[in-house]
C-alpha positions as CSV (number, residue, x, y, z in Angstrom):
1,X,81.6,97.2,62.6
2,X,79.5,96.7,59.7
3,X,76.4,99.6,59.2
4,X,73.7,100.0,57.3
5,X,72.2,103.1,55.4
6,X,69.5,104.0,52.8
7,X,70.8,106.2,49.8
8,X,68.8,108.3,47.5
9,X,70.4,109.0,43.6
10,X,69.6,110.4,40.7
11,X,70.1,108.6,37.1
12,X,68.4,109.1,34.0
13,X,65.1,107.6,33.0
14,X,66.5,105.3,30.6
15,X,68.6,103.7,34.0
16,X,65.8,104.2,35.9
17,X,64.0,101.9,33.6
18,X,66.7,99.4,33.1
19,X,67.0,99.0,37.3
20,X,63.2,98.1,37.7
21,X,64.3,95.5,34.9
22,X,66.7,94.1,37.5
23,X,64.7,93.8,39.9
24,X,62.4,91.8,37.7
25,X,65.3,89.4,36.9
26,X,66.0,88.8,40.6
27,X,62.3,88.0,40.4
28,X,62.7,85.8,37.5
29,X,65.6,84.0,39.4
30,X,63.4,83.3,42.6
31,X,60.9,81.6,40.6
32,X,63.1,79.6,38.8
33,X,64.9,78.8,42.3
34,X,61.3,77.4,43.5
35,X,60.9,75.4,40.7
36,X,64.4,74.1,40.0
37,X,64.1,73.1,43.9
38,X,60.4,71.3,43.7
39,X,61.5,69.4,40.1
40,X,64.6,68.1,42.0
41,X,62.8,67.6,45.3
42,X,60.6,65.1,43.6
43,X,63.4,63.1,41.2
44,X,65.6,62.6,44.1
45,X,64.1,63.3,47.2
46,X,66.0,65.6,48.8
47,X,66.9,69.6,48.9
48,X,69.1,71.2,45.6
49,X,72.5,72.1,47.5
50,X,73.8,75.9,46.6
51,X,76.4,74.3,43.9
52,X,73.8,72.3,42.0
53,X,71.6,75.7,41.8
54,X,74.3,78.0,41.1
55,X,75.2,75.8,37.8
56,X,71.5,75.8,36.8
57,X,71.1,79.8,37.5
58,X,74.5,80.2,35.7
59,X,74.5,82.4,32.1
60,X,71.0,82.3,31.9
61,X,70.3,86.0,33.1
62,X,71.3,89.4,32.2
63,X,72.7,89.9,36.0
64,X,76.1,89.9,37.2
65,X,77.0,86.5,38.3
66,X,77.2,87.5,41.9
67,X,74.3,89.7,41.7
68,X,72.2,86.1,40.8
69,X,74.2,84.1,43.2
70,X,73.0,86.5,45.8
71,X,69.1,85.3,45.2
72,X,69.9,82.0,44.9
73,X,72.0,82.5,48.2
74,X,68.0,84.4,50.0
75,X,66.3,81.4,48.8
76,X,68.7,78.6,50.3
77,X,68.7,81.0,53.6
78,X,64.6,80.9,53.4
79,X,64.4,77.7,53.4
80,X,66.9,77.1,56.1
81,X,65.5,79.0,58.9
82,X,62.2,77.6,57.8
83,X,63.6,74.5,58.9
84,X,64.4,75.4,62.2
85,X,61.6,77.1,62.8
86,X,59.5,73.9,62.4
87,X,61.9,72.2,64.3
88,X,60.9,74.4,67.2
89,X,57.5,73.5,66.6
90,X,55.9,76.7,64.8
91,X,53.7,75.1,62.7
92,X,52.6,77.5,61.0
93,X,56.2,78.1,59.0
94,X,56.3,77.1,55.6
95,X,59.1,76.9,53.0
96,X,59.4,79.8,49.8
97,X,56.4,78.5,47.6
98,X,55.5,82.1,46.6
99,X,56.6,83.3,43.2
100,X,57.4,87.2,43.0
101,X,57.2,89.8,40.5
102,X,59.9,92.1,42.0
103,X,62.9,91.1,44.1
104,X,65.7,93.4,45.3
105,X,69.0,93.3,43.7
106,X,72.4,92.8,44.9
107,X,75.9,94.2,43.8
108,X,78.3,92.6,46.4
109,X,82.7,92.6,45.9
110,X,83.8,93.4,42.5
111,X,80.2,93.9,40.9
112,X,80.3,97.6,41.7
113,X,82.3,100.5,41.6
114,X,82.3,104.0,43.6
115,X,84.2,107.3,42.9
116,X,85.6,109.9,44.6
117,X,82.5,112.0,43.1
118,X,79.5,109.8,44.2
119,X,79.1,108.4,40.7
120,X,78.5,104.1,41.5
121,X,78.9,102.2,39.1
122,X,76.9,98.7,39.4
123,X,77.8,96.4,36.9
124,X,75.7,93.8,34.3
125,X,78.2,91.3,33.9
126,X,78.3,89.5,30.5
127,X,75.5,88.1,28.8
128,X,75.7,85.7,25.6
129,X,79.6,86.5,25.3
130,X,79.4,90.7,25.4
131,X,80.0,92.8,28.2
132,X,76.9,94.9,29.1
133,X,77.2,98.8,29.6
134,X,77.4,99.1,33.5
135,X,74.1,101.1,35.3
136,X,75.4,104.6,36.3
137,X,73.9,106.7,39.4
138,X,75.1,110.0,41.0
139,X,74.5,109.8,45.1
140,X,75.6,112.1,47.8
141,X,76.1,111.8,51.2
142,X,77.8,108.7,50.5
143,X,79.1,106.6,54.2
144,X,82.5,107.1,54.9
145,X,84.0,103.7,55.3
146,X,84.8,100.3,53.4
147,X,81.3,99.5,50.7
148,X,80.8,95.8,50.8
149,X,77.3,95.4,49.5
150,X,74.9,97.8,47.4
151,X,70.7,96.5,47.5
152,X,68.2,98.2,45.1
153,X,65.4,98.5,47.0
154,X,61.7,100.0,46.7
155,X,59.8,102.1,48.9
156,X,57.4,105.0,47.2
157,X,60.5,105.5,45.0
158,X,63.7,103.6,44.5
159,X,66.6,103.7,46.8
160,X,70.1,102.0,47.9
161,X,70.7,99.9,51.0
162,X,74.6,100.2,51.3
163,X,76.3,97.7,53.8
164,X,79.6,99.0,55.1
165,X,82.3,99.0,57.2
166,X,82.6,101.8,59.4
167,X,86.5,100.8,61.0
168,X,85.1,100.8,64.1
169,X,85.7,98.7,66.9
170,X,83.5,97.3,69.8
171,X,83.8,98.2,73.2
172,X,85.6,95.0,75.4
173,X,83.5,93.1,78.1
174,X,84.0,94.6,81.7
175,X,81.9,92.9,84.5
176,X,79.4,95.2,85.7
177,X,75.9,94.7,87.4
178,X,73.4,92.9,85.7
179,X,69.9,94.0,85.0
180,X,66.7,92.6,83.2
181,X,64.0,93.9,80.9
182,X,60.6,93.3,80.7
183,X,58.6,94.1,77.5
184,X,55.5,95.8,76.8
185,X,52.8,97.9,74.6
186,X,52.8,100.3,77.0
187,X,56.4,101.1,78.6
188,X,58.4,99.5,75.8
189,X,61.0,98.8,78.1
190,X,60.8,98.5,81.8
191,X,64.1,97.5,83.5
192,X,65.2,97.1,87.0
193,X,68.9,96.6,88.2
194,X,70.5,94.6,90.9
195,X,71.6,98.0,92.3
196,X,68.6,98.4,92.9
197,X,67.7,101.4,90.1
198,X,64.8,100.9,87.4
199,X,63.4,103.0,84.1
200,X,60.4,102.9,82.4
201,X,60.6,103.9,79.0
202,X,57.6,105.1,77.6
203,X,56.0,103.3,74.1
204,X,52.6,104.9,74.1
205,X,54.3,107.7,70.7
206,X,54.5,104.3,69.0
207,X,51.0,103.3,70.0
208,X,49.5,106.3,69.0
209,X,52.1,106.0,65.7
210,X,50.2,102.9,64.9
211,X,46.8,103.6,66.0
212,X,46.8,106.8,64.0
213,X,48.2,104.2,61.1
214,X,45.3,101.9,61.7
215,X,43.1,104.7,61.7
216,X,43.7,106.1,58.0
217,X,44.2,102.9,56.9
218,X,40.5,102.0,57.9
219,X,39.2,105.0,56.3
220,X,40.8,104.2,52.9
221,X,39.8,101.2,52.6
222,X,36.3,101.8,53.1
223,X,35.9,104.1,50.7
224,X,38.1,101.9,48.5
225,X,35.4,99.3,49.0
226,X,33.0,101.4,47.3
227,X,35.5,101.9,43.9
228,X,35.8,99.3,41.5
229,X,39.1,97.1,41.4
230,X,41.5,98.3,39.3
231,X,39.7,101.5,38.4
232,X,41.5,104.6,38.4
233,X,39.7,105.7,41.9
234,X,40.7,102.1,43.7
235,X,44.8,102.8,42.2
236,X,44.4,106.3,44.1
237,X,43.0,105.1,47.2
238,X,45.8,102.3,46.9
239,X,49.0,104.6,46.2
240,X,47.4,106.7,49.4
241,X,47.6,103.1,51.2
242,X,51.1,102.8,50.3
243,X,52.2,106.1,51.5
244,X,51.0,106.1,54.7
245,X,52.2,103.0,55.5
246,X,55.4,103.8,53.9
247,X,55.6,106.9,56.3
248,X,54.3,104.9,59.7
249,X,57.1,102.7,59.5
250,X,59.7,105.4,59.1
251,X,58.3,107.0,62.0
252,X,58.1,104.1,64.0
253,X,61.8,103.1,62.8
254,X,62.8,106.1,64.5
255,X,60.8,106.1,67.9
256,X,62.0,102.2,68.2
257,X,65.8,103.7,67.9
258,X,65.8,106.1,70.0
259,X,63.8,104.0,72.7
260,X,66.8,101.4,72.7
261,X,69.5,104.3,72.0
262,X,67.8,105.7,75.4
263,X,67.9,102.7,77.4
264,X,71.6,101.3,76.4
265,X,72.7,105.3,77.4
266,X,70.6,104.6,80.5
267,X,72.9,100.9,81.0
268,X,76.4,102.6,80.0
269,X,75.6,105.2,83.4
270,X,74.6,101.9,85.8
271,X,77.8,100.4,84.3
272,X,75.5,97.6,83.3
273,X,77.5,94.3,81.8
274,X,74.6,91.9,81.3
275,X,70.8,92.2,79.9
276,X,68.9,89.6,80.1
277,X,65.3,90.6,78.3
278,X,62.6,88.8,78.9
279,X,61.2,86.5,75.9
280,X,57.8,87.4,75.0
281,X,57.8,84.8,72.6
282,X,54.4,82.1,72.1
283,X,52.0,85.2,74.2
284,X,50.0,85.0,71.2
285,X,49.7,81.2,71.0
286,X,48.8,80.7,74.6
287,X,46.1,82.4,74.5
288,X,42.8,81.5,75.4
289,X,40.9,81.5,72.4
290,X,37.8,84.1,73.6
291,X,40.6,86.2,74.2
292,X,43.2,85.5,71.7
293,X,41.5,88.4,69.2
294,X,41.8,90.9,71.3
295,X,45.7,89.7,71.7
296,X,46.3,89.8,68.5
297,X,45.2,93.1,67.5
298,X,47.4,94.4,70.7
299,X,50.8,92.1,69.7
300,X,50.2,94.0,65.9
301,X,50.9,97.0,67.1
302,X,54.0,95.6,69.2
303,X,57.0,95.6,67.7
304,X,59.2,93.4,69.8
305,X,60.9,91.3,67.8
306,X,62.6,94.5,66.3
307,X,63.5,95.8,70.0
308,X,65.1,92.6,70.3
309,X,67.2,92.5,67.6
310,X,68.0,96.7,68.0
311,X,68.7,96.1,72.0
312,X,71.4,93.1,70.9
313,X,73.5,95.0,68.3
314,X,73.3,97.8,70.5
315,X,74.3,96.8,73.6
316,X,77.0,94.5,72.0
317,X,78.9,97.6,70.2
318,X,79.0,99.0,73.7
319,X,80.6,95.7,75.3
320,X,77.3,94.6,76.7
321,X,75.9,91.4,77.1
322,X,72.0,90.9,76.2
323,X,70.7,87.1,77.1
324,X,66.7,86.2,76.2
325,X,65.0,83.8,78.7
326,X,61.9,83.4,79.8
327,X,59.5,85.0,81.3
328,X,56.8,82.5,82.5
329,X,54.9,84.0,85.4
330,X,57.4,86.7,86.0
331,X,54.2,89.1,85.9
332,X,52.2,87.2,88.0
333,X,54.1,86.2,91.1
334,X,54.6,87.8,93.9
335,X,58.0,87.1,95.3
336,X,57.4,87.6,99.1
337,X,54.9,84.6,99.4
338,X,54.9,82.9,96.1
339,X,51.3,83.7,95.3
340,X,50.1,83.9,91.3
341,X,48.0,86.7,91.0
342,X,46.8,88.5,87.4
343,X,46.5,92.3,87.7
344,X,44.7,94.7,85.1
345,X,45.9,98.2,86.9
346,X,49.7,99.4,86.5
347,X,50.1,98.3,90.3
348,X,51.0,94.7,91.1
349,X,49.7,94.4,94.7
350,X,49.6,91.1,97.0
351,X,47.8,90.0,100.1
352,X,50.9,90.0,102.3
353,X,51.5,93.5,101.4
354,X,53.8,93.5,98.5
355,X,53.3,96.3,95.9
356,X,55.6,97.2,92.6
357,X,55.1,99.1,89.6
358,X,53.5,96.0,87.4
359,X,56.0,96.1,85.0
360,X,58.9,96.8,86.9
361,X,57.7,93.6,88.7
362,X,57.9,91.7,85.9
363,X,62.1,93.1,85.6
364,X,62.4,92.5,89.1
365,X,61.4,88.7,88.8
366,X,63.1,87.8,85.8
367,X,66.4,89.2,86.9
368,X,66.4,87.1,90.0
369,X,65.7,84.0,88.0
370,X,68.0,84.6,85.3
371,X,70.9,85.5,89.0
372,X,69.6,83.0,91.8
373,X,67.6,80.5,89.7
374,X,64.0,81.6,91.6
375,X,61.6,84.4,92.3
376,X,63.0,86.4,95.5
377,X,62.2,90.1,96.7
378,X,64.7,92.6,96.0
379,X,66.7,94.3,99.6
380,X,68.0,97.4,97.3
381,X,65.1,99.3,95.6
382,X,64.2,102.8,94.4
383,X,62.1,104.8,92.7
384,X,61.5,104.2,89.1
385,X,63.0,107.0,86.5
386,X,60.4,107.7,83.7
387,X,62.2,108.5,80.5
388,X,59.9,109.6,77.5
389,X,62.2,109.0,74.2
390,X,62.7,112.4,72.2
């Protein structure tokens, strides 16, 4: 299975210099992918393909050759999920028009080498007919498995994404029972099974994560306000910015993992086979507009497009199936007598005497539509386990 993994190294200052240079190449590269693709947009009417803006890109940049395909290769992926996205109607996706002054670098196949030692190697290729000296770097804690692609990234400091292969397999598919998720701000994940067992798994250490966030971030920038810009008060009140942002998102990293690391432990005991998690997708856009502000500033702080994509590559290394579909009205109605009914307490309770934990409702509901095709009440049902990530 292929992994992923930050690495920190040292070099010397002179190597330090010459990456932040690569990285503003790969941002020279970009722009002249945006341009090269509006020039020829406009003389024939139609998109560059990848060959036509490999040949322009080629021999014009003191990169390895793959390293340059590799941005070239962002770009054409940019502006292909663009595509679909406004062919599902998002209107507010637009293609890459943005030009950048720094853009992560890419050593993929043959561009780098690694030794026994920790010493990487990540090669320049050759520029005007001369080899250039390879960039050398001293890491530890290097993953053991098969190095496919090294990324020169920046967060407070550079570091290495290293892609890998880790020579392990994923579980096989057994049928199991089937269970469904429902997402929220304030139980992350709330499941219920067909054997009639459910979990709550608590998000409010991510809501406080971001809230705190919010909070500093507030106070920063009003007295950053106050500074002139550019001054050497407003740069200090900036790098603070930077830092605690930098910091959030680690921490929040982690809680997300260990929520969906909880819950796929939790599905490996039911001898769960199938997840189907409800789409939250277009809350924000059906929104009535009074309260579509107040939406937005809850949906900031929600982070479910990452539990999405943590919940799939988890439960697939485990042999796991994880379906999305939808979850219109699966919070609302009452599956005893049909009735729609909005609730603002953490109890969903109906006129004919129906009552569920709100969101292990919502589970309840879109498990039986995903299974029978309609809401229906559940025969089998216990009490919710409560499960606060560590």
């Amino acid at each position: 299975m292929y992994r992923g993994q930050k690495i920190y190294f040292s070099a010397s200052p002179r190597t330090i210099q010459q990456l932040f240079e690569c990285n503003r190449i790969s941002a020279d590269i970009w722009n002249d992918c945006l341009v090269e693709a509006k020039n020829y947009f406009f003389a024939y009417k139609k998109w560059i393909k990848k060959s036509e803006i490999q040949k322009h890109l080629k021999g014009k940049y003191r990169l390895h050759s793959q390293s340059i395909q590799a941005v070239a290769h962002k770009y054409l992926d940019a502006r292909d999920s663009t595509y679909k996205a406004i062919q599902k109607g998002i209107k507010t996706a637009r293609y890459p028009y943005k030009k950048k002054k720094h853009f992560n670098t890419k050593w993929v196949d043959k561009a780098f080498s690694i030794s026994e030692n920790g010493t990487i190697s990540l090669s320049l290729g050759v520029f005007h007919g001369k080899r250039v000296p390879p960039l050398v770097l001293h890491a530890k804690h290097l993953p053991k498995g098969d190095i496919k692609e090294i990324e020169l990234c920046y967060d407070n400091g550079l570091y290495l994404s290293v892609s890998y292969e880790d020579g392990q397999e994923e579980q096989p598919y057994e049928k199991g029972f089937s269970c469904a998720v429902d997402m929220g701000e304030i139980h992350t994940i709330a499941s219920f099974c067909e054997n009639g067992e459910s979990i709550l798994v608590s998000g409010r250490k991510m809501r406080s994560l971001h809230r705190l966030r919010n909070k500093k971030i507030g106070e920063l920038q009003k007295r950053q306000s106050h500074c002139k810009k550019g001054s050497r008060q407003w740069k200090k009140y900036q790098r603070a910015k930077r830092y605690i942002i930098s910091k959030s998102e680690h921490q929040l990293r982690d809680a997300l993992h260990k929520t969906t690391k909880s819950f796929v432990d939790w599905c490996i005991q039911q001898k769960i086979s199938d997840i189907y998690v409800g789409n939250p997708e277009g809350v924000q856009r059906k929104t009535k507009k009074k309260k579509r502000k107040k939406t937005n500033q809850k949906l900031s702080n929600w982070s479910f497009g990452k539990t999405k994509d943590y919940l799939k590559y988890k439960g697939n290394t485990q042999g796991i199936n994880v379906f999305f579909v939808s979850e219109a009205y699966s919070s609302q109605t009452c599956p005893v007598c049909k009735r729609k009914k909005k609730v603002s307490t953490r109890n969903y309770r109906c006129h004919c005497g129906y009552t569920s934990h709100r969101d292990v409702h919502g589970a309840k509901n879109i498990l039986s539509e995903s299974l029978r095709g309609s809401f229906e009440p559940w025969e089998v049902e216990g009490l919710p386990t409560y499960l606060r990530p560590a």
